[in-house]
C-alpha positions in Angstrom: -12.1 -7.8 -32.6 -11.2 -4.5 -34.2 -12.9 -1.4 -34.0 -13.4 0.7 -36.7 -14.9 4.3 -36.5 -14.4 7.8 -38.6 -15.7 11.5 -38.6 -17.2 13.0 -42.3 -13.4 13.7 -43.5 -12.6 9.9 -43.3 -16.2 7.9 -44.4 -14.3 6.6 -47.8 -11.6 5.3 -46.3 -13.5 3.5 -43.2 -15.5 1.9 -46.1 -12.3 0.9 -47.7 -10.9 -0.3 -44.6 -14.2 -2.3 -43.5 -13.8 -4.0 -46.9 -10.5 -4.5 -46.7 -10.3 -6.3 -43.2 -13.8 -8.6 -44.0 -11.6 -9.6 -47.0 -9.0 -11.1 -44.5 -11.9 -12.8 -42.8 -11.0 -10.6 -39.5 -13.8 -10.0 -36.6 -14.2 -6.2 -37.2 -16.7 -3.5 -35.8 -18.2 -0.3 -37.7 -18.8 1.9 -34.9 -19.9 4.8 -37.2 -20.1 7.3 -38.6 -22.3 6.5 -41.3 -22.8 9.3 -43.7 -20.9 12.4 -44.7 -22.7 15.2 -42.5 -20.2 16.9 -40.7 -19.6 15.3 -37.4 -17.5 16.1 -33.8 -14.5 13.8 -34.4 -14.4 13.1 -30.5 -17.7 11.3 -30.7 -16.0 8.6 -32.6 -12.6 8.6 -31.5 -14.0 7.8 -27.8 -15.8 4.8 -29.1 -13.1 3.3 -30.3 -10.7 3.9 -27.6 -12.7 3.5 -25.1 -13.3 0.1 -26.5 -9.6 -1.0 -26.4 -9.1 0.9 -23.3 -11.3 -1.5 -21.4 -10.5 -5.0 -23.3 -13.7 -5.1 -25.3 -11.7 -5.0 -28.6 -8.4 -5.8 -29.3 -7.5 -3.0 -31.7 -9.0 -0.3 -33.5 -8.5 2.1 -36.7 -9.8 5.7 -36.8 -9.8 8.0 -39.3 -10.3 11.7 -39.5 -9.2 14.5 -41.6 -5.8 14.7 -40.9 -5.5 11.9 -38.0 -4.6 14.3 -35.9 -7.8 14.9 -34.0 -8.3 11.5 -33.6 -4.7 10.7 -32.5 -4.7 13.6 -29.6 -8.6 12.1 -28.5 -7.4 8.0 -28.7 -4.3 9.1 -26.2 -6.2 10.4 -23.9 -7.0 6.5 -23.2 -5.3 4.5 -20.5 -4.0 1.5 -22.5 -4.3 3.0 -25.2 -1.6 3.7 -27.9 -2.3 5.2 -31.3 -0.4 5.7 -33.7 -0.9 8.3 -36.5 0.9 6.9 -39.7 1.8 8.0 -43.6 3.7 5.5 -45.0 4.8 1.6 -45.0 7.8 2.6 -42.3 5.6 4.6 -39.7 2.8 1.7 -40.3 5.6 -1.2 -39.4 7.0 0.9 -36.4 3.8 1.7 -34.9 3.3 -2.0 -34.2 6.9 -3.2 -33.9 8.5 -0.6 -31.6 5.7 1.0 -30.6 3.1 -2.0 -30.5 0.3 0.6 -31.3 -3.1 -1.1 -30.6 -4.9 1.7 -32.4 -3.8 2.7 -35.8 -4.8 6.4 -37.2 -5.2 7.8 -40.5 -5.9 11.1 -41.9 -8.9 10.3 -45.2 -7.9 13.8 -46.7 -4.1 13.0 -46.9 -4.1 9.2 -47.6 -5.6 7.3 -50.8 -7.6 4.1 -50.3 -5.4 2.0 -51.6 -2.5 3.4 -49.3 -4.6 2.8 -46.2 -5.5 -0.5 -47.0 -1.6 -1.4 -47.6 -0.8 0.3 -44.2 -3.3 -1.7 -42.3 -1.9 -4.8 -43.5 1.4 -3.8 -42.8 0.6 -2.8 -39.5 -1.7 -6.0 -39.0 1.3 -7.7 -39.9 3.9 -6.5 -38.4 5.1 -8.4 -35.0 6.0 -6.7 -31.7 9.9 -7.1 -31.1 9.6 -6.8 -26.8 12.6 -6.4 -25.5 13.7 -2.6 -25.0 10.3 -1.4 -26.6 8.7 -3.2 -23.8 10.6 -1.8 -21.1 9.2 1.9 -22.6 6.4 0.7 -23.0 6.1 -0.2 -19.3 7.7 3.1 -18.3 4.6 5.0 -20.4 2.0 2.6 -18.3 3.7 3.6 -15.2 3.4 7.4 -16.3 -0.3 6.4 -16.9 -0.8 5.2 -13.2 0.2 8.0 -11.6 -1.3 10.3 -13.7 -4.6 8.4 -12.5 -3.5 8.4 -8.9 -3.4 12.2 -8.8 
């Protein structure tokens, strides 16, 4: 299952997005918003990584303004690890070095047809393991004692 969810600044490109994954025949989630009055990009960040925080989707996509806003909210997760991206290279990293369960785009800076290309790129891609799972441990162990106090 993926999640999908945006604030006002990205409700074309969660459209786009939502199209573009049902075309692929994936199991995918709209979790809002669903027009374009200005709304608190938290509100829908949390949704979305809340749901891949506890298991109850495998990925998600978020869109804001920027990304930004929606990058620093989906981090705040534990499990969680968004990835903000512009272009083909940042989209493959996310996933391969990075294994990114959450991918972030900014609908004020990125065309439709752009963002539909890095989802698939980033769908596609393959995590390599190895050394990016060793960091990728270390961050999970900085997430456990963070929660320990």
């Amino acid at each position: 299952m993926i999640v999908v969810a945006s604030d006002h600044g990205g409700l074309e490109l969660k459209a786009a997005i939502c199209s573009y994954l049902a075309s692929r025949n994936l199991d995918s989630s709209d979790l809002g918003t669903d027009n374009g009055d200005s709304v608190d990009y938290p509100d829908f960040g949390e949704k979305v990584a809340r749901a891949v925080s506890v298991g109850a989707a495998e990925k998600g996509i978020l869109i804001c303004g920027t990304g930004i806003g929606m990058s620093i909210v989906a981090n705040k997760f534990p499990r969680v690890r968004a990835a903000l991206v512009n272009d083909p290279f940042t989209a493959q990293m996310a996933k391969e070095h990075n294994n990114a369960n959450v991918l972030v785009m900014g609908g004020r800076v990125t065309s439709v047809e752009d963002a539909c290309s890095l989802v698939g790129i980033w769908l596609d891609a393959v995590f390599e393991g190895d050394r990016h799972q060793r960091r990728l441990d270390k961050i999970a162990q900085i997430e456990d004692e963070i929660r320990k106090g």
